[in-house]
C-alpha positions in Angstrom: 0.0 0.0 0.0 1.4 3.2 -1.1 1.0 5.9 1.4 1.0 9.7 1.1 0.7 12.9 2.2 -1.9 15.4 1.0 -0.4 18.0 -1.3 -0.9 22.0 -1.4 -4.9 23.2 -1.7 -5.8 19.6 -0.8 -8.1 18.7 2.1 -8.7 21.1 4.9 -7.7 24.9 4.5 -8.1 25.4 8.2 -5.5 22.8 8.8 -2.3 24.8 8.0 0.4 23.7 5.5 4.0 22.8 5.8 7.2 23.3 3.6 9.7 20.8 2.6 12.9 22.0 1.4 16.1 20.3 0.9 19.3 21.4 1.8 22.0 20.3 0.2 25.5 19.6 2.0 27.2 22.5 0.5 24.6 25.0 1.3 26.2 25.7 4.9 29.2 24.8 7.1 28.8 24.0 10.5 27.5 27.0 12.9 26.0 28.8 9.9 22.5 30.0 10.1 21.3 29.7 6.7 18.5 28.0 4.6 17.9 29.0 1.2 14.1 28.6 -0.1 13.0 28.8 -4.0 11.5 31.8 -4.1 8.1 30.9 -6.0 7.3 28.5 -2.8 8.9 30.8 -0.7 6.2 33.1 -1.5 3.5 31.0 -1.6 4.1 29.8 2.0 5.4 33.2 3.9 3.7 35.7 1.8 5.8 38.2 -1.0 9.5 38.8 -0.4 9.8 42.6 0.0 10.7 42.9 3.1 12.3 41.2 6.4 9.7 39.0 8.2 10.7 37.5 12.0 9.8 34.0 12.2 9.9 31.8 15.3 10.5 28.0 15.3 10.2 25.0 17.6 11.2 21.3 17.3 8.0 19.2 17.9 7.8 18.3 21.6 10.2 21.1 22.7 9.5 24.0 24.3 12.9 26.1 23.7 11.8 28.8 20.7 14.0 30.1 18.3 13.7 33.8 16.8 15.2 34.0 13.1 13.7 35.6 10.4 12.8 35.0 6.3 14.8 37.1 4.0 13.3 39.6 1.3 13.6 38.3 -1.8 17.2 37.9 -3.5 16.7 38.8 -6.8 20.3 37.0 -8.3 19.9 33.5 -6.5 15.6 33.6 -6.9 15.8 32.7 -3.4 14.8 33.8 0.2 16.5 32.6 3.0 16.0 31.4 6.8 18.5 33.4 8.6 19.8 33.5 12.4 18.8 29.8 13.1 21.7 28.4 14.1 21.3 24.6 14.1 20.6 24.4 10.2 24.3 24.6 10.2 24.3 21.4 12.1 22.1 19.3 10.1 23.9 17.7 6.7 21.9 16.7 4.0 18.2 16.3 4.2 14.4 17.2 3.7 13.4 20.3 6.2 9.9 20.7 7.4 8.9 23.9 8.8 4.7 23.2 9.9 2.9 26.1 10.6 1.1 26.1 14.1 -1.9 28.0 15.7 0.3 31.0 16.5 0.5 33.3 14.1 4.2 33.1 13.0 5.3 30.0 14.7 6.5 27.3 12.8 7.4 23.5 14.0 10.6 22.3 12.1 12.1 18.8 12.1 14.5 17.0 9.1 14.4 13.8 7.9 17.7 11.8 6.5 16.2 9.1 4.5 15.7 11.8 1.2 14.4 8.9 -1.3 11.5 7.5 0.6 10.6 11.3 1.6 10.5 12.0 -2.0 8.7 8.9 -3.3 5.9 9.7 -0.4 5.1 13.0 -0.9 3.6 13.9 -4.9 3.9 17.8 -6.4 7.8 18.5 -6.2 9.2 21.6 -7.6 13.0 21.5 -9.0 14.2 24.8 -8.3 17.2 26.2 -11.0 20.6 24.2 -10.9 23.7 26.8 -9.6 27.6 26.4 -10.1 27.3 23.7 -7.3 25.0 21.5 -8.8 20.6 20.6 -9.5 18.5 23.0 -8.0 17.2 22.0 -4.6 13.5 19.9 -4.4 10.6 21.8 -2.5 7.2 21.4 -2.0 4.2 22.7 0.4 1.8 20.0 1.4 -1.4 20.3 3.7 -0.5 19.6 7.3 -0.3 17.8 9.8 2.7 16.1 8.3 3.8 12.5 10.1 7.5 13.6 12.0 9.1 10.3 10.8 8.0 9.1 7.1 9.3 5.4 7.2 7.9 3.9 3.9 6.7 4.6 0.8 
C-alpha cells in the first residue's frame, strides 16, 4: 500500500500547511545560520519577499523557541533565505519541514535523512534552477499535519 501525504490546496484549509525544502551539503558549514528557499514556494508559503519577516521556530515536543527571520527576496539566487537559526548549520543533507502552528508566526521544524522515501511519499515537487554547485534544490508545500518520521513509501 502506497502511502502519502496530502499536497498544497488539498483537504482542509483550516489545517495549515508545511514546507519541505532540501538542503544540500554544501549549502552551509557548521555554525551557519542559513536555509535557502525557491522563491516561488517561498512566497507562496510566507507571503511576498519585500521585506524582512521574523519568524519563530520550535522542534516538535520542545519547548525552547527560536527567533530567526525569512529574507526579502534575493533577486540574483531567486531565493529567500531562513537566517539567524543556528542549528541548520548542524544538520547535513536532508528534507526540512517547517509546519505552521496555531500561532501566528510560529512554525514547527524537524528534518528527515532518509531523502528517497521522503520523495517517493510526498507527490507535487518543484526542481528549483541548478547553480555552479549543482541541481536545483527539491521543495514542496503539502497540507499539514505532516507524520515527523516518514518510514515507507
Amino acid at each position: 500500500m502506497k502511502r502519502t501525504v496530502k499536497t498544497e490546496g488539498a483537504g482542509n484549509p483550516e489545517q495549515g500547511r508545511c514546507l519541505i525544502v532540501e538542503r544540500h551539503e554544501w549549502e552551509t558549514g557548521f555554525a551557519q545560520e542559513q536555509l535557502q528557499i525557491p522563491l516561488a514556494a517561498a512566497t507562496r508559503f510566507f507571503g511576498p519577499g519585500t521585506s524582512r519577516r521574523n519568524i519563530r521556530v520550535r522542534i516538535p515536543g520542545g519547548k525552547q523557541i527560536y527567533p530567526c527571520s525569512v529574507s526579502k527576496t534575493h533577486p540574483a539566487s531567486r531565493t529567500r533565505r531562513i537566517n539567524g537559526l543556528p542549528i541548520v548549520g548542524l544538520l547535513g543533507s536532508c528534507f526540512v519541514f517547517l509546519q505552521e502552528t496555531d500561532e501566528p508566526d510560529l512554525y514547527e521544524m524537524w528534518c528527515q535523512y532518509d531523502m528517497p522515501i521522503v520523495v517517493a511519499s510526498i507527490k507535487g515537487w518543484e526542481q528549483a534552477r541548478s547553480s555552479q554547485h549543482g541541481r536545483g534544490r527539491l521543495v514542496n508545500i503539502v497540507s499539514a499535519p505532516v507524520v515527523r518520521w516518514i518510514e515507507r513509501m
